[in-house]
Backbone bond lengths (Angstrom), bond angles and torsions (degrees), N, CA, C in turn:
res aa  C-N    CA-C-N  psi(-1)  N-CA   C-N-CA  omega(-1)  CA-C   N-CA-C  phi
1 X - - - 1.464 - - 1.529 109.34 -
2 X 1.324 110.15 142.34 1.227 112.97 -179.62 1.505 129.75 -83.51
3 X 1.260 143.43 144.46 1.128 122.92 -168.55 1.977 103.37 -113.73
4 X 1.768 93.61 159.69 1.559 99.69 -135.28 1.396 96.94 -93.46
5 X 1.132 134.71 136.26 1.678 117.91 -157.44 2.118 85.78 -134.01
6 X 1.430 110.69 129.75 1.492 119.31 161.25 1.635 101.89 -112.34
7 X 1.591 96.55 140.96 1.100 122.11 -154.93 1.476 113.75 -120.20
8 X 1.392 124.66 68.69 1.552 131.12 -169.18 1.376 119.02 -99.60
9 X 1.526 111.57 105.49 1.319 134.16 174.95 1.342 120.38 -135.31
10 X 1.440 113.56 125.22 1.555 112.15 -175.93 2.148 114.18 -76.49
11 X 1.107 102.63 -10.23 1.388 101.01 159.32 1.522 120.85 -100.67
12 X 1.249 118.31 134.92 1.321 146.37 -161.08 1.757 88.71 -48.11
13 X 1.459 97.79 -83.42 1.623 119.62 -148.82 1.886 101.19 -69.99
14 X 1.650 106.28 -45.09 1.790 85.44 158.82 1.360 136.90 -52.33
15 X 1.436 112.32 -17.46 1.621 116.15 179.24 1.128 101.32 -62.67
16 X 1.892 113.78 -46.37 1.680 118.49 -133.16 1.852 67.27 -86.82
17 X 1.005 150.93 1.91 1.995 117.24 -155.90 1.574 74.33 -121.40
18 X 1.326 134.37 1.72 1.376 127.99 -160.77 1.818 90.60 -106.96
19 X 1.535 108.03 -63.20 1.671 106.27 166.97 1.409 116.52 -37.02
20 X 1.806 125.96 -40.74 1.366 104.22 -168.82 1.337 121.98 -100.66
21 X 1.644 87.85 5.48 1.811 93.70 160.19 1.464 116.44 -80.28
22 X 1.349 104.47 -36.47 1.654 96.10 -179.80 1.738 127.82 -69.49
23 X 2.064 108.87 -19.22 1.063 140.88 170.31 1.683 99.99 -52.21
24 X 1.508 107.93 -30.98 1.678 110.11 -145.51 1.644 84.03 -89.23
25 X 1.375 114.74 -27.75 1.553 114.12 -157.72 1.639 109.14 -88.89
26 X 1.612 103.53 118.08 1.850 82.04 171.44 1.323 129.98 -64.35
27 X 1.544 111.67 164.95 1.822 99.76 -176.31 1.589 112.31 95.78
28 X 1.071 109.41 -16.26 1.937 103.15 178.19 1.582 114.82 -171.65
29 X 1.197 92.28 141.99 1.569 129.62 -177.67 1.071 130.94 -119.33
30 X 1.521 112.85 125.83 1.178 104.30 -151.98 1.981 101.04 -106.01
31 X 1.926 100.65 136.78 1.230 95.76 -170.99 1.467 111.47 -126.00
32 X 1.778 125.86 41.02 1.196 124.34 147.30 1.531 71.29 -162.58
33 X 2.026 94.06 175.62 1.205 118.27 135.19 1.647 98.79 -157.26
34 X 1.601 84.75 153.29 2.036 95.77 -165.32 1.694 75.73 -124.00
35 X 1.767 86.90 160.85 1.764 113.82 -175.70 1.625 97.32 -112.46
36 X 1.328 92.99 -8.26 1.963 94.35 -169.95 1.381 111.59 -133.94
37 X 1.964 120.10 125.65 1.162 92.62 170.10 1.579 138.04 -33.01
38 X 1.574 103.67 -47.16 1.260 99.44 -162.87 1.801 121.04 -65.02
39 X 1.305 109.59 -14.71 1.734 137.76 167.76 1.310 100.35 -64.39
40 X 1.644 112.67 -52.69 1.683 108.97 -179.49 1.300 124.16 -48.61
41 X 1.652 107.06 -48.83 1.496 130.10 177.38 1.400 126.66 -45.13
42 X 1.802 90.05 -50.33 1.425 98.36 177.99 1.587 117.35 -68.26
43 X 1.509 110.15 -44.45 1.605 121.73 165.69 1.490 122.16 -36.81
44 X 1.341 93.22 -73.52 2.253 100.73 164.27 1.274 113.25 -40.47
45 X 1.577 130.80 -49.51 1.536 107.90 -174.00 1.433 105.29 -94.13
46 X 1.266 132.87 0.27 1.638 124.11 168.98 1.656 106.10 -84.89
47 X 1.885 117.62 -48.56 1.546 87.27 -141.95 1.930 71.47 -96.10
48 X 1.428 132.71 -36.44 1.840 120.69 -162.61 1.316 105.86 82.18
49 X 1.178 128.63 56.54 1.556 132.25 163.01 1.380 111.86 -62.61
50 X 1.677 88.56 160.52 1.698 92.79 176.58 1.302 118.55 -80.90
51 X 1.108 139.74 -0.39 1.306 148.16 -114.78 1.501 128.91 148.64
52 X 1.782 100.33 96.85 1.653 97.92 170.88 1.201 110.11 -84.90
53 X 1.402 127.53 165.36 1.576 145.71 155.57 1.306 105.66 -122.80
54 X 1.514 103.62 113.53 1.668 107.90 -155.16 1.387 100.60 -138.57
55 X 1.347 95.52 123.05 1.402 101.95 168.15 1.829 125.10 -77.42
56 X 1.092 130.53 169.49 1.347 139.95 159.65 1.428 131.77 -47.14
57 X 1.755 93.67 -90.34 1.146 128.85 158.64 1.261 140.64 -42.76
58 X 1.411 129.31 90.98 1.565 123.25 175.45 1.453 117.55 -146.32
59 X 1.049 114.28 165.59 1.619 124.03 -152.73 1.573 99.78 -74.53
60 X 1.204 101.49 -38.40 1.677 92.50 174.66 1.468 111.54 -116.52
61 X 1.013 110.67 21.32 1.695 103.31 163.90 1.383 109.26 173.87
62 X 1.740 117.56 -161.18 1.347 129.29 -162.52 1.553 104.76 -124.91
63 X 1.200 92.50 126.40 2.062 97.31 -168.55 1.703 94.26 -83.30
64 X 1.347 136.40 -10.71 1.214 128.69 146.62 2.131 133.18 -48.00
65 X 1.762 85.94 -57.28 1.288 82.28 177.50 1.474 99.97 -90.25
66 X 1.596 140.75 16.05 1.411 127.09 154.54 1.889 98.84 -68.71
67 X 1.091 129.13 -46.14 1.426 145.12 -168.41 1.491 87.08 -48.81
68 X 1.539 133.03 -79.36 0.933 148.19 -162.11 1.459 109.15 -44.49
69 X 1.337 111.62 -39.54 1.510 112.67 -174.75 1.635 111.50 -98.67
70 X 1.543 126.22 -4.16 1.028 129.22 131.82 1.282 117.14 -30.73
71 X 1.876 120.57 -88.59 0.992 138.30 -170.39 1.431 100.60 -44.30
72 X 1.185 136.76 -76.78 1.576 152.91 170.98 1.764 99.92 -3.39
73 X 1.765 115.64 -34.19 1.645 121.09 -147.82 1.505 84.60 -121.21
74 X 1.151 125.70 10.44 1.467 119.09 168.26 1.555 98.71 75.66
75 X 1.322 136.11 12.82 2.143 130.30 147.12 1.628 110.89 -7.36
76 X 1.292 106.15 112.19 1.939 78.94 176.25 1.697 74.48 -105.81
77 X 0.818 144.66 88.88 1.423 147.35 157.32 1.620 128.24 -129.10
78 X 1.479 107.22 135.21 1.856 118.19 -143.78 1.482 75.31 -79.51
79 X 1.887 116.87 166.38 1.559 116.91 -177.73 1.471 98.58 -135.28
80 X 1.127 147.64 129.65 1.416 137.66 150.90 1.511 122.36 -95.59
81 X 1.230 132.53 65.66 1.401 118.83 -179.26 1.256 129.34 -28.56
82 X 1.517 134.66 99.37 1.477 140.57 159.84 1.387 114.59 -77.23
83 X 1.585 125.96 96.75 1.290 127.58 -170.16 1.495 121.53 -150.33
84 X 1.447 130.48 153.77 1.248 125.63 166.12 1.020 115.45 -80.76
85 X 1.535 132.97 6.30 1.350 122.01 169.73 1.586 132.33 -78.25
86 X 1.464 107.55 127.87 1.680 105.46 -170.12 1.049 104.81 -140.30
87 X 1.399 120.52 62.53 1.291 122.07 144.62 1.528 110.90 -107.60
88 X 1.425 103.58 158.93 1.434 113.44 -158.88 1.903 98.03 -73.49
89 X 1.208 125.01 -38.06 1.476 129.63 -158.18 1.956 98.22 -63.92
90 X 1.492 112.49 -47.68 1.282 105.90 164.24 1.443 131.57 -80.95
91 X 1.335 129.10 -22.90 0.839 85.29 156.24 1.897 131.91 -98.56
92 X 1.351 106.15 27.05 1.733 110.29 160.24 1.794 92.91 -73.89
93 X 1.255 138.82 -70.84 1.161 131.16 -179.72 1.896 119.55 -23.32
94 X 1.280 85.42 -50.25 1.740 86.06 -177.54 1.658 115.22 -61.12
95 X 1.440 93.19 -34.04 1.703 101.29 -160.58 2.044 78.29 -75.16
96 X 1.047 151.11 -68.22 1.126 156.90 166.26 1.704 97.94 -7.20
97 X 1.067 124.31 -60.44 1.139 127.90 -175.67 1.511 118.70 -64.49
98 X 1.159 113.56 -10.69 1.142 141.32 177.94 1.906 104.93 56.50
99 X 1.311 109.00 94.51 1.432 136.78 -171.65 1.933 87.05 -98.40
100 X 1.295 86.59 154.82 1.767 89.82 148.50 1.181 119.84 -113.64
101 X 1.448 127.25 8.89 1.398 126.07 -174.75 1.201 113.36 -164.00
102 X 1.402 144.72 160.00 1.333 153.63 149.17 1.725 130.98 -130.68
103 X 1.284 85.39 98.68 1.620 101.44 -173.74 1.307 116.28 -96.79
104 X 1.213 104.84 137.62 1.847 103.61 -165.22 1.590 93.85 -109.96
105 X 1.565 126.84 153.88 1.166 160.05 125.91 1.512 107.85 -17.49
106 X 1.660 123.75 120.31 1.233 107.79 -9.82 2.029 120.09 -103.25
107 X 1.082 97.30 134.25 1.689 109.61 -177.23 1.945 121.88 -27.17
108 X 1.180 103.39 100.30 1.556 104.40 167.66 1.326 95.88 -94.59
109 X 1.443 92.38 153.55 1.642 112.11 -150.16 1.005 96.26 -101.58
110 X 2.050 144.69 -4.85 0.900 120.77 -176.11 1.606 106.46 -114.05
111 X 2.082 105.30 -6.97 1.632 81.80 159.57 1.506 112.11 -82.14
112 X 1.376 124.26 -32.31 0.913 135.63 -178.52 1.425 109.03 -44.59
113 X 1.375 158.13 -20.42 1.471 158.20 -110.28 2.256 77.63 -162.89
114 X 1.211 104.81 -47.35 1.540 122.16 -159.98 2.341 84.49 -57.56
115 X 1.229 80.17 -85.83 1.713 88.91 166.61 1.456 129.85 -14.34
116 X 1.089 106.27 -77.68 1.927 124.00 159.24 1.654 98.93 -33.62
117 X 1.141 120.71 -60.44 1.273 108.16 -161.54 1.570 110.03 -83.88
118 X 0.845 110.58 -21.73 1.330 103.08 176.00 1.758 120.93 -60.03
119 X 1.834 80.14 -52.89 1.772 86.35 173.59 1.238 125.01 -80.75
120 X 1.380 109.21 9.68 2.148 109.11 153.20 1.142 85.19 -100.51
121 X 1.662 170.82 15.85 0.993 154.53 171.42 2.065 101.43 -92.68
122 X 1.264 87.92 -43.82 1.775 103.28 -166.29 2.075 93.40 -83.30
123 X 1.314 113.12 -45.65 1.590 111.29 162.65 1.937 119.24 -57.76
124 X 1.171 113.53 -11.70 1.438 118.88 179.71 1.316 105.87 -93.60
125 X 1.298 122.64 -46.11 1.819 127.29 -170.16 1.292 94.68 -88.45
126 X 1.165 132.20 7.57 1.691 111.67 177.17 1.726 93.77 -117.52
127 X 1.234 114.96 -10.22 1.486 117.12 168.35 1.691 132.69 -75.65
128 X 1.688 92.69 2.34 1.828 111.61 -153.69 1.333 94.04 -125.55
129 X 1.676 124.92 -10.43 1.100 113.08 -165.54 1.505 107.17 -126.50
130 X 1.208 101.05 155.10 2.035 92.62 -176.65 2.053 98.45 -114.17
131 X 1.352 112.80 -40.31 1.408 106.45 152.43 1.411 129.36 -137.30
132 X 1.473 98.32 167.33 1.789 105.35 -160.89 1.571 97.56 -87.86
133 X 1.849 107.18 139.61 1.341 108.34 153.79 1.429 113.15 -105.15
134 X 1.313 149.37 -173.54 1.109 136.85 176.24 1.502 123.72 -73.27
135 X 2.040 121.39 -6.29 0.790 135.00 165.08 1.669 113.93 -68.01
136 X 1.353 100.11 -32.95 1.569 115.26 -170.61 1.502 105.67 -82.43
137 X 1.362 134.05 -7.38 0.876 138.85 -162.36 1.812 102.09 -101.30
138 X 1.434 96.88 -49.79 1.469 99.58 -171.23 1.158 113.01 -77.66
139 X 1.408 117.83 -12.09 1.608 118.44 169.36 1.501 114.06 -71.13
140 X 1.649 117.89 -44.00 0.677 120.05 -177.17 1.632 116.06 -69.46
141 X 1.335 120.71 -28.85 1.549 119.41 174.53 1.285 119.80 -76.72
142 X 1.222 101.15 -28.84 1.796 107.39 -168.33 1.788 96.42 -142.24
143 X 1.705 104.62 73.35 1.380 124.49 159.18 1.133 115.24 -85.30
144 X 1.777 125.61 129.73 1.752 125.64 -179.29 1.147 83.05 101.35
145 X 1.781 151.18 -12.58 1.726 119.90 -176.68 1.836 90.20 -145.28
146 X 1.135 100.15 54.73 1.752 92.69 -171.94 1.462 89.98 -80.35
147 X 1.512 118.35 -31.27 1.148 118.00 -158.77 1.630 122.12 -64.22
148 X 1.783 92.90 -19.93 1.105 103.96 -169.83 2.109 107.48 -97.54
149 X 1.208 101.64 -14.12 1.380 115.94 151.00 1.146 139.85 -38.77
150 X 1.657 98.90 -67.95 1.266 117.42 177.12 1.708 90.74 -74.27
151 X 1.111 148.86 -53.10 1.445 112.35 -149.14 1.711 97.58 -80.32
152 X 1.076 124.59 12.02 1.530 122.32 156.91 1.145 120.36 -82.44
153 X 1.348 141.79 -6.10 1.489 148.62 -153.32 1.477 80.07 -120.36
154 X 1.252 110.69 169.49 1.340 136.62 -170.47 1.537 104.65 -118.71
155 X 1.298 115.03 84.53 1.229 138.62 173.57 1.377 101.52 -56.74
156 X 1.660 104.67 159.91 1.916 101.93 174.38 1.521 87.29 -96.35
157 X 1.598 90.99 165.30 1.679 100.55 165.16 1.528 113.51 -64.74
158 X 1.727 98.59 134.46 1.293 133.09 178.31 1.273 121.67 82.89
159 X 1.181 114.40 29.79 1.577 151.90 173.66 1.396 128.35 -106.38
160 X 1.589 125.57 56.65 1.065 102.52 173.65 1.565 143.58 -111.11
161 X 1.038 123.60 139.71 1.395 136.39 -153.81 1.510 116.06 -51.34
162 X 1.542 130.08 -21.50 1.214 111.07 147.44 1.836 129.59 -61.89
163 X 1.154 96.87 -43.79 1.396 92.48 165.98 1.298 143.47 -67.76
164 X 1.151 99.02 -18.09 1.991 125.26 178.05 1.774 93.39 -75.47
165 X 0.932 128.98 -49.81 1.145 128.26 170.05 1.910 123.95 -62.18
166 X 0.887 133.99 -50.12 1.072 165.66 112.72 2.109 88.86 11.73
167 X 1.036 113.52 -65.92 1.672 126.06 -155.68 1.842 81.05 -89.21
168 X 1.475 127.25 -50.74 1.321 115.53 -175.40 1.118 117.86 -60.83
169 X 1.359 134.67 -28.18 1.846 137.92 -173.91 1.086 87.13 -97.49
170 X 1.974 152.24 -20.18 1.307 105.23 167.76 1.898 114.51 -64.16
171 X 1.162 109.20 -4.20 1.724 123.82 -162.52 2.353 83.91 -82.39
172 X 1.048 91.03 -73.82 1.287 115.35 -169.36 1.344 108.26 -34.68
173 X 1.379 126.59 -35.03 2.058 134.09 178.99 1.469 91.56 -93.27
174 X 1.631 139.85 -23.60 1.197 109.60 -152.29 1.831 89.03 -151.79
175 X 1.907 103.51 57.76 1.065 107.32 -174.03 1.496 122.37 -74.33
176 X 1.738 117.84 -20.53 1.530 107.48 178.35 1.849 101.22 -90.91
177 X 1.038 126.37 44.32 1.416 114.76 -177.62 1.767 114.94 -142.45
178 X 1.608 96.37 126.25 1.416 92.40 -165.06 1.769 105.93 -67.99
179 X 1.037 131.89 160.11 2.004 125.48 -175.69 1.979 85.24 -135.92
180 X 1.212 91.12 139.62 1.208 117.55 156.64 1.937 114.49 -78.81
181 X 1.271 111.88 155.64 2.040 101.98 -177.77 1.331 93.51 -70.46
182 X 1.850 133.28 -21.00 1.432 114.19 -171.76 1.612 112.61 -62.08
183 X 1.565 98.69 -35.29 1.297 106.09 -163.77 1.583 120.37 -90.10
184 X 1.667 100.95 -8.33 1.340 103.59 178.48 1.874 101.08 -81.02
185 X 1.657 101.52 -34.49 1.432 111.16 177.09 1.671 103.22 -37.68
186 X 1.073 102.84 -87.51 1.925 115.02 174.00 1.336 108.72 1.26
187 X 1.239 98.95 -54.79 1.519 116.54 -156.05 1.958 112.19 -59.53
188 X 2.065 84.15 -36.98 1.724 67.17 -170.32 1.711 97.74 -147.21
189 X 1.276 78.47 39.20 1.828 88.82 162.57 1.579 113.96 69.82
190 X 0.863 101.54 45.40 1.994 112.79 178.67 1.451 120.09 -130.90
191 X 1.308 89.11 165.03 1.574 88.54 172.60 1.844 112.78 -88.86
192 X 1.713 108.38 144.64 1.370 101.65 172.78 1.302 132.30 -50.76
193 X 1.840 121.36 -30.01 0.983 121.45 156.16 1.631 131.98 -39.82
194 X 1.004 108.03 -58.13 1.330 141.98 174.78 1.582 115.69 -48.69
195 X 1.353 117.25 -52.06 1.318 139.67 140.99 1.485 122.82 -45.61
196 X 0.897 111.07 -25.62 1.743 109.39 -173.48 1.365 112.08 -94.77
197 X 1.554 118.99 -41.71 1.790 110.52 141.53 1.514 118.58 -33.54
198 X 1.213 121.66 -78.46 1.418 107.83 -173.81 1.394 138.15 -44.38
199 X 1.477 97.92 -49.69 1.462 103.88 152.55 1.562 141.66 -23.35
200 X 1.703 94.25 -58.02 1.471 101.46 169.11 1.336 138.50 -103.84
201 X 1.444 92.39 20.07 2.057 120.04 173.77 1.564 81.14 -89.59
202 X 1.585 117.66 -65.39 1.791 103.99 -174.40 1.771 102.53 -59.91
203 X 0.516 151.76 -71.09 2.060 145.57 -158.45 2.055 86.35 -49.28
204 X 1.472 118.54 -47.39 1.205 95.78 -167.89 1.854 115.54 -83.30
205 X 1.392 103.42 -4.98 1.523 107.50 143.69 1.446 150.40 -106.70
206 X 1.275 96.23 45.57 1.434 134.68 -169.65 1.693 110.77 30.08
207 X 1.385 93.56 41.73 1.932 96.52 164.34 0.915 115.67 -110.53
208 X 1.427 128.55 24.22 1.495 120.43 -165.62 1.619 82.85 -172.41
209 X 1.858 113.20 127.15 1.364 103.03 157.91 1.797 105.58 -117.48
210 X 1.197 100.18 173.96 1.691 104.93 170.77 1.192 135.80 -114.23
211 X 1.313 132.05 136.63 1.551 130.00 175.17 1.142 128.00 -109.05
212 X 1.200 133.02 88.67 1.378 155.13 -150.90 1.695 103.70 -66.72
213 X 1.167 133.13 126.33 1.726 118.00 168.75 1.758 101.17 -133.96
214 X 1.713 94.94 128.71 1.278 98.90 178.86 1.226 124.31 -118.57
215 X 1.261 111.08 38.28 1.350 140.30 -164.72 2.335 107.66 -92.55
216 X 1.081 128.77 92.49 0.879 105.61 173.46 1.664 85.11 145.48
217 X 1.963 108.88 -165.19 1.276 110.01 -155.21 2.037 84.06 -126.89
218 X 1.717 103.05 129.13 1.291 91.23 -163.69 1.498 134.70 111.38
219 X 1.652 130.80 138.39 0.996 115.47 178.95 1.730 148.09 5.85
220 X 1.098 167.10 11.61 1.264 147.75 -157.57 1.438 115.64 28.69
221 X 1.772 124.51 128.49 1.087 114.31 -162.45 1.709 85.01 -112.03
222 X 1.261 102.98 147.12 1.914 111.71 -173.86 1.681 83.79 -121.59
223 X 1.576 92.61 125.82 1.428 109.23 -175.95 1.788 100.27 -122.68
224 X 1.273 110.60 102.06 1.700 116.52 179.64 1.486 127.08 -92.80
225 X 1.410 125.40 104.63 1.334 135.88 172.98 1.692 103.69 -107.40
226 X 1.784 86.01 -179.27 1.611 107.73 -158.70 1.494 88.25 -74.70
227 X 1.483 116.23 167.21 1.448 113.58 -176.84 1.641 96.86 -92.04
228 X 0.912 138.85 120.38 1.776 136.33 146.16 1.561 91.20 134.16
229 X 1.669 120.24 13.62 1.602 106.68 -166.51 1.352 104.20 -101.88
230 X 1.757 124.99 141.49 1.780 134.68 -163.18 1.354 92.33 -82.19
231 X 1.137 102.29 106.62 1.741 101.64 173.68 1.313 96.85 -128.37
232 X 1.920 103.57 142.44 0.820 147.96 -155.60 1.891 109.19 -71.47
């Protein structure tokens, strides 16, 4: 499912180059954009997007304190400010408002595209989980650089954090499905051995549980999914 993105800019033609960036991005569609707060207003409480792209600047007011009076009306809606404003006092206000992003004027399309995905990346792992461990947390804050996370954490020996990552997004594309280590191997060019450590560094950090089947002639087959995922 796609997620629903409103698109509020008081210039015409930045909206339209702002819609066909989000067109460009998989995962979301965009289903207004207003030139006027008061167009915005009306948009937010009719269509409930997932996602504003909100500008600052407008002739009759401040797309900050529109944010504010969102929040004020109970909005459960994510905000990314797209703006030329760069002074430091707004954007501390925005981050206050609790934005997930701040993109400045004028828009490159590949952080801009970078952003979006992250926050269906950070909207996907909070959809799989029913509670947070502190692993679940940092994925969820700092989605698109786990990699760079983990090689800050103090991995055990024979653990390393590009690859631990690497073994989590095969989890992450193919979250209702239990994988065997052969098949996670496949996935990203390793050996099953090799794979079968990682595997059980994630189960022994409760991101990964296992389903053992001893049904058959031969080994026990250990079948590893995401922990909290409805499988079939």
């Amino acid at each position: 499912m796609s997620l629903r993105v409103l698109i509020i800019d008081d210039d015409v033609r930045i909206a339209e180059i702002h819609r066909r960036y989000v067109e460009k991005t998989e995962g979301f569609e965009v289903v207004g954009i207003a030139n006027t707060l008061e167009d915005a207003q009306l948009q937010l409480d009719v269509l409930e997007p997932d996602l504003m792209l909100l500008d600052i600047f407008f002739p009759e007011g401040n797309g900050l304190e529109f944010l504010k009076q969102a929040r004020l009306h109970g909005k459960r809606v994510d905000v990314i400010p797209i703006t030329a404003a760069k002074e430091v006092h707004l954007f501390n206000e925005a981050l206050h408002g609790g934005v997930f992003d701040y993109i400045l004027k004028p828009v490159v399309l590949s952080r801009f595209q970078t952003t979006l995905q992250r926050y269906r990346q950070t909207k996907n792992q909070l959809s799989k989980i029913e509670q947070l461990d502190q692993l679940e947390v940092d994925r969820a804050l700092h989605a698109g650089s786990s990699s760079n996370l983990h090689e800050s954490q103090e991995l055990p020996k024979g653990i390393d954090g590009l690859t631990l990552e690497k073994v989590r997004q095969v989890f992450s594309s193919q979250q209702d499905l239990r994988l065997t280590s052969e098949e996670v191997a496949s996935h990203i060019g390793a050996s099953r051995t090799t794979v079968r450590r990682y595997l059980e560094f994630l189960v022994s950090q409760t991101i990964l549980d296992v389903d053992v089947n001893y049904g058959g002639v031969g080994r026990p087959e250990r079948r590893y999914f995401l922990r909290g995922a409805h499988l079939s």
